[in-house]
FILOFI-504236 format. One record per residue (C-alpha): x negated, y negated, z negated. Coordinates in steps of 0.1 Angstrom, whole numbers, plus 2048, in hexadecimal, padded with zeros to 3 digits. Example, Ala and Ser with C-alpha at 12.3 -4.5 7.8 and 13.67 -1.06 7.14 Angstrom:
<koldrens>
78582D7B2;77780B7B9;
</koldrens>
This chain:
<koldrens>
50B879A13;4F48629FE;4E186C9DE;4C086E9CB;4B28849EC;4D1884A05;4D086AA1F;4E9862A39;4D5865A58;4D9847A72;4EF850A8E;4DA842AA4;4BC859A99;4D4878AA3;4C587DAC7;4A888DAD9;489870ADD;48C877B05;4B186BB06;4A184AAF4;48F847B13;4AE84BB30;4BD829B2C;49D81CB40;49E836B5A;4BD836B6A;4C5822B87;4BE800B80;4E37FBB90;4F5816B7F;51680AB71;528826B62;52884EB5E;53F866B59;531884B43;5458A9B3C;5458C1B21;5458E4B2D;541909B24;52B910B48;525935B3F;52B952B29;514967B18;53097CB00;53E99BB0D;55D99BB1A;55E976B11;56A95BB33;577940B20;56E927B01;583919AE9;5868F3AE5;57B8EAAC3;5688D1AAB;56B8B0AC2;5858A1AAA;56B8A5A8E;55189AAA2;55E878AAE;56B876A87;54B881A75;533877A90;53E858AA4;553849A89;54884FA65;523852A6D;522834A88;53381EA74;520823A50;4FB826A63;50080EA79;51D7F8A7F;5207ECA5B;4F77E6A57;4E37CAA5C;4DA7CBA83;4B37C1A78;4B47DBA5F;4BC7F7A7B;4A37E5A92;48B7ECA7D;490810A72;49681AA97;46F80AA9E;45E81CA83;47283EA8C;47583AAB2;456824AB8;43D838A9F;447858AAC;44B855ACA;442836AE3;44D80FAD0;44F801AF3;46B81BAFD;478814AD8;4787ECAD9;48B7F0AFE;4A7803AF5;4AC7F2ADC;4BB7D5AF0;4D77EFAFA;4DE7FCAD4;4E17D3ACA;4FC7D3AE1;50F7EEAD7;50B7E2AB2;51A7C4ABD;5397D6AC3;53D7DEAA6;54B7FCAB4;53B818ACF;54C810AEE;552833B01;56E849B06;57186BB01;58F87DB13;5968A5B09;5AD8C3B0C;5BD8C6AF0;5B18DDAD2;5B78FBACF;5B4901AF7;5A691AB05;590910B21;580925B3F;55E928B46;551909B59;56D8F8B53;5678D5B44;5768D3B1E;56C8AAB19;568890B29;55086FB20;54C84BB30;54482BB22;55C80DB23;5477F1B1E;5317E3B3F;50A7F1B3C;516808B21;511825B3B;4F2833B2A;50383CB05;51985AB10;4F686CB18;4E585BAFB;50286FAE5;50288BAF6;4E789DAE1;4FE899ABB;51E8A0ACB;50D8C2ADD;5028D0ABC;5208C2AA8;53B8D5AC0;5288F0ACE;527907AB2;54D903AA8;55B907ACD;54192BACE;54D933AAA;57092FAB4;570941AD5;56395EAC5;57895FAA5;59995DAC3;588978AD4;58398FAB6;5A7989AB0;5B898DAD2;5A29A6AE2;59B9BCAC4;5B79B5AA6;5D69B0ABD;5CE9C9AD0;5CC9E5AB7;5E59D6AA5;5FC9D7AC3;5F39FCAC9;5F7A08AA2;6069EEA89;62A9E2A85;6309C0A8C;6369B1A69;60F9BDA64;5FD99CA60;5E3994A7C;5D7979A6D;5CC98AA4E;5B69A5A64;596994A63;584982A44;56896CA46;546977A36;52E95DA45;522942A33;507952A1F;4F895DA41;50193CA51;4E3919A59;4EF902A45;50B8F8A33;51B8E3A50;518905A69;52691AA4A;548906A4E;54D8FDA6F;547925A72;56492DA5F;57B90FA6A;575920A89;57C943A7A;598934A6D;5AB928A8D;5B794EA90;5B395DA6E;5BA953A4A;5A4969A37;57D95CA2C;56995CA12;55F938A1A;56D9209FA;565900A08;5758FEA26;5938EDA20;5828D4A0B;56F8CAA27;5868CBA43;59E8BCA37;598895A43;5928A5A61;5AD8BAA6B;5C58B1A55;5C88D4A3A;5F38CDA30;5F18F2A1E;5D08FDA12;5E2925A09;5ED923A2F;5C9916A38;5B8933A2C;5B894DA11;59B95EA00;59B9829F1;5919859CA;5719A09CD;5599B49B9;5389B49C3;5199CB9C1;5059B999F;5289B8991;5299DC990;5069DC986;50D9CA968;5259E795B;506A02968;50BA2397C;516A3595E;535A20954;542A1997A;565A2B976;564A11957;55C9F496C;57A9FC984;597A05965;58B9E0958;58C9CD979;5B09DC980;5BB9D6959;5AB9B794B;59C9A4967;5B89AA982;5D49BC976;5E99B2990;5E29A59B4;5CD9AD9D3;5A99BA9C5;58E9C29DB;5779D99CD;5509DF9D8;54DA0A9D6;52FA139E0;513A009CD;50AA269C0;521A449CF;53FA3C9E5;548A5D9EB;54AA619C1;55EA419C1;57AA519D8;579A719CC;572A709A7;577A4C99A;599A439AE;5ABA659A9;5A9A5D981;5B5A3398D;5D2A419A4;5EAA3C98A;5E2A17982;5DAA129A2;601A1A9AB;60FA0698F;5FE9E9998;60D9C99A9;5F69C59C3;5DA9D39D9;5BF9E59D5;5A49DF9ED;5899FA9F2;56A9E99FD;54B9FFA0D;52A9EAA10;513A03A26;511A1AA3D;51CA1DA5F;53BA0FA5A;554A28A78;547A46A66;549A36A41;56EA2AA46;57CA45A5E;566A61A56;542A70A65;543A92A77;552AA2A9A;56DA93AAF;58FA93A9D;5B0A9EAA5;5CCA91A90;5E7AACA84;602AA7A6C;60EAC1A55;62DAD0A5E;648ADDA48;641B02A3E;626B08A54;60EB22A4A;5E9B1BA4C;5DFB34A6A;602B20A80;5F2AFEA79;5CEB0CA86;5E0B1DAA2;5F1AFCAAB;5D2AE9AA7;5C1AFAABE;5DFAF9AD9;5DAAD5AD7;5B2AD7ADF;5B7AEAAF8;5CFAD9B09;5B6ABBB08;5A3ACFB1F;580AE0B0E;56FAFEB18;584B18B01;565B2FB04;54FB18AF0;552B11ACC;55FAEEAC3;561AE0AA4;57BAC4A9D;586AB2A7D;5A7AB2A74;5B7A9FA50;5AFABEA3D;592AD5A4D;574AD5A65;580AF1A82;56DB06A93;585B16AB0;579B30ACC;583B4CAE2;576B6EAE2;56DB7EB00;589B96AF5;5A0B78AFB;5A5B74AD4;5ACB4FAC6;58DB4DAAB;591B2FA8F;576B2BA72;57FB0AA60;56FAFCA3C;57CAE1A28;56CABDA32;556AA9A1F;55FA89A0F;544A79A2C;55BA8CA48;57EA79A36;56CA5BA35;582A40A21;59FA3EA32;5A1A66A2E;59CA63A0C;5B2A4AA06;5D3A59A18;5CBA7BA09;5CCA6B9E7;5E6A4C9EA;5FAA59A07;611A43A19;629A3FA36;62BA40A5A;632A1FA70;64BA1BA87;62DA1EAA3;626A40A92;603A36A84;5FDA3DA5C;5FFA1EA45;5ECA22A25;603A22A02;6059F89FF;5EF9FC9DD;5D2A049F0;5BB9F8A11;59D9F2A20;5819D7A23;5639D7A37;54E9BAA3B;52A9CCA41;51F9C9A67;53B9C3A78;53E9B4A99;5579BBAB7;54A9D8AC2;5479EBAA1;5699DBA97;5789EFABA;568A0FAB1;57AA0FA8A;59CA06A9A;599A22AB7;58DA36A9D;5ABA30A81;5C1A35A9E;5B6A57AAA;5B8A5FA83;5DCA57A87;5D7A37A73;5E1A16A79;5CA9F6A79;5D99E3A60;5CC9F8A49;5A99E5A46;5A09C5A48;57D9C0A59;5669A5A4C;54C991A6A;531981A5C;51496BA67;507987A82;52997BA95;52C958A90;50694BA8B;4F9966AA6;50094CABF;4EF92EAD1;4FE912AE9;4F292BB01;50F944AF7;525930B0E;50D919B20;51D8F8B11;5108D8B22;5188B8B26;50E8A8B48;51588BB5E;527893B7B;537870B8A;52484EB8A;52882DB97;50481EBA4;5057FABB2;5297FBBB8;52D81DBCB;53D83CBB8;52285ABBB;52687DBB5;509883B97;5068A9B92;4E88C6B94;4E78E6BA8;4C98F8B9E;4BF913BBA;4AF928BA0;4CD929B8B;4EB942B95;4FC95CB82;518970B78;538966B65;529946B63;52691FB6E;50891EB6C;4F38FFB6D;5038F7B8A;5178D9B7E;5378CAB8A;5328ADBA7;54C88FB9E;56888AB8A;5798A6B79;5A08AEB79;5AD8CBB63;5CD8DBB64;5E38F4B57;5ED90DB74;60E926B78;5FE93FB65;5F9927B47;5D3929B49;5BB908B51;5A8903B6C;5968E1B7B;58F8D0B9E;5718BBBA2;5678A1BBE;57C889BAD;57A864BAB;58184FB8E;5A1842B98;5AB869BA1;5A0875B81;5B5859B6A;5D685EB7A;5F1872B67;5F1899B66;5C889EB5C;5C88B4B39;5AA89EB30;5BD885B1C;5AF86AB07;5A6872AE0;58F856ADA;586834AE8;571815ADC;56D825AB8;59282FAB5;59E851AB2;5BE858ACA;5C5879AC0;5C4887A9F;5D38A9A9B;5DA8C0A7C;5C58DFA7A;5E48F2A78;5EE8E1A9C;5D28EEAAB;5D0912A9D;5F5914AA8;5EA908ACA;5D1925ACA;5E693FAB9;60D934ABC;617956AAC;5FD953A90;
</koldrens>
């Protein structure tokens, strides 16, 4: 990008000043190094894998675009120049004026001569297992993997972390409930919006975030993404790409005032959205009222529209606000006939059979009461119950109690289609587990919210999160091939690598069990024969591989 203050930065200014300094420092002799890409440890619960992503727009954006308009198609005296004043003012113009002979070379080219070789897309990849592979093709060109490996680290980092977290939220938390409590024509995909660019960097993280997201969901907030992925990763259907939810918001509301909010909601579901999926934010004053007032006088619009109305809480602890605050719950339909004192009695079969102390009082919730239930010394059954508060429903209480609706096939309550649930205030996995566990003791199933993760979940991360790195690990020094690798004594741990790094060449294979794995020790002739995953996706400035972004979330998710 180029404008009044925007300036493209020179490619060759995207490094760290000591990795200007390397090309002098290794073995005078050294002719070539092999370098690898790898996830070397995990710092996410429950997390022993990352997901390959954001190479292809790295070599694209990075090694292709930004090479060639900073520097292969400029004056070499005009780079020679800004590279003094940068390199040589800031830091040393000795070091600055001696690299420079290498740089010359490679602008020579015309093109940068290394090869990158990678799983594909889309992969997921174990813990210190190697994801890329980098090697220059040019004699003395040995030194530019490492000079690149500081703007390829921070380009791919952060969308391979984003990804692997976004797969994780989706396999180990939606499938799961959804497996347990939703029938299969629910859509996964739908499950889990993206909130996160307000809370994002930059604009850059923002939408590598939710491209990431995006590999295993289809709901965000995000506008841009497509736009900007597209020469990328090839976008062939931007409604199949992603789709956003139309949503009130809190100074929306404001503008109507607390005393017209029933008002506010009657016009958003008449004039402004008469029709279609709404999402409405209910608690910028009372959201109790809201359910309990406001919606009782909508139900009847609400019904006769075409569409969904979404009810959107903004506060609160956000188990209790959508499945109800209060004592453990017990869920107990209403059976045909059934006096009130048969239900109680039945109710209280039920908690004892789950094994309490039946000379202590316990108070449970069912749909319709708060119970107290005892025995008397006498022996006598003893129940005292009172109707619940609107904060013991909680919404999705509330909302069956008012809009009904049916029972799945997995026996787990669906809401009436007119109305849902969206959350998208402090979620993260572990709050996202405790509404689904929660829904499902209820006897509710989990597609009857959709949770939103926002930039706690997918900026609340570091290249620490899964220890990416990329190190040499195979050399060839005066003619001899050399294992090139680091085994710090002071550096062992737990589901983890480490900084232990790999010694030789890399192989990486897919085993019985369908899961990757990699040997090391290898030599270079060992690691270019047939049957290594690492396959070539760029080479001397040309891109091999160049995959839709529909390809690769397929790869990740095939039943998307």
């Amino acid at each position: 990008m180029s404008g009044k203050y925007d300036r493209n930065i020179p490619a060759i200014l995207l490094t760290d000043f000591y990795k200007v300094f390397h090309a002098s420092c290794f073995h005078p002799e050294t002719e070539q190094m092999i370098l690898y890409f790898t996830p070397r440890r995990s710092r996410l619960e429950g997390v022993d894998y990352a997901v390959c992503f954001g190479l292809q727009y790295a070599i694209k954006h990075i090694l292709i675009d930004r090479f060639q308009a900073t520097f292969f198609e400029r004056p070499w005296e005009e780079i020679q120049d800004e590279y003094l004043f940068y390199v040589g003012q800031q830091f040393d113009r000795e070091i600055a004026q001696r690299e420079l002979e290498g740089l010359k070379r490679v602008h020579a080219y015309g093109f940068l001569p290394i090869q990158i070789r990678a799983v594909p897309e889309g992969t997921r990849v174990p813990i210190g297992c190697p994801m890329a592979e980098l090697r220059a093709t040019r004699p003395g060109m040995y030194w530019l993997p490492e000079y690149l490996e500081t703007v390829l680290s921070c380009t791919v980092w952060q969308a391979s972390t984003d990804a692997t977290i976004a797969d994780h939220n989706r396999r180990a938390l939606v499938d799961v409930w959804y497996d347990r409590t939703a029938e299969a024509s629910a859509p996964r995909c739908m499950a889990g919006g993206n909130f996160s660019m307000r809370g994002m960097p930059g604009i850059e993280s923002a939408l590598l975030a939710d491209s990431a997201h995006l590999l295993s969901f289809r709901s965000t907030a995000t506008v841009a993404t497509s736009y900007w992925l597209d020469p990328y990763y090839a976008i062939s259907d931007v409604r199949e790409f992603s789709q956003g939810t139309p949503s009130t918001e809190h100074s929306v509301m404001e503008s109507y005032g607390e005393d017209r909010e029933l008002e506010a909601y009657r016009d958003f579901l008449t004039r402004v959205r008469p029709n279609g999926t709404i999402s409405l934010v209910s608690d910028t004053w009372n959201l109790w009222r809201t359910l309990t007032d406001y919606l009782p006088q909508l139900k009847e619009l609400i019904l006769n529209r075409q569409g969904r109305v979404l009810i959107r809480p903004d506060s609160g602890h956000p188990a209790d606000i959508v499945c109800g605050a209060g004592d453990p719950y017990i869920h107990l339909d209403r059976l045909e006939g059934e006096t009130r004192e048969e239900r109680l009695k039945r109710y209280f079969e039920k908690l004892t059979a789950q094994g309490p102390d039946g000379q202590r009082v316990h108070r449970v919730q069912t749909d319709w009461e708060m119970v107290d239930a005892w025995v008397s010394p006498e022996g006598e059954l003893c129940l005292a119950a009172r109707e619940k508060t609107p904060e013991e429903h909680g919404v999705i209480g509330l909302l069956w109690n008012l809009f009904g609706g049916r029972v799945n096939q997995k026996g787990y309550r669906v809401l009436h289609p007119s109305v849902g649930i969206i959350y998208g205030d402090a979620i993260t996995f572990e709050m996202g587990t405790e509404i689904f566990r929660r829904l499902a003791e209820k006897g509710f199933a989990a597609n009857n919210i959709v949770l939103g993760f926002g930039s706690y979940t997918y900026q609340y991360v570091t290249r620490d999160s899964l220890g990416f790195a990329l190190k040499a690990t195979l050399g060839v020094v005066a003619g001899k091939e050399r294992y090139l690798y680091k085994d710090p004594i002071t550096d062992r741990g737990r589901n983890s690598a480490g900084k232990k790094s790999q010694m030789g060449g890399c192989i990486v294979k897919r085993g019985e069990n369908g899961l990757l794995s990699y040997t090391d020790h290898h030599t270079l002739e060992e690691i270019d024969a047939p049957g290594n995953l690492l396959r070539p996706v760029f080479c001397d400035g040309r891109l091999l591989v160049d995959e839709s972004f529909e390809t690769i979330r397929r790869r990740l998710h095939p039943d998307f």
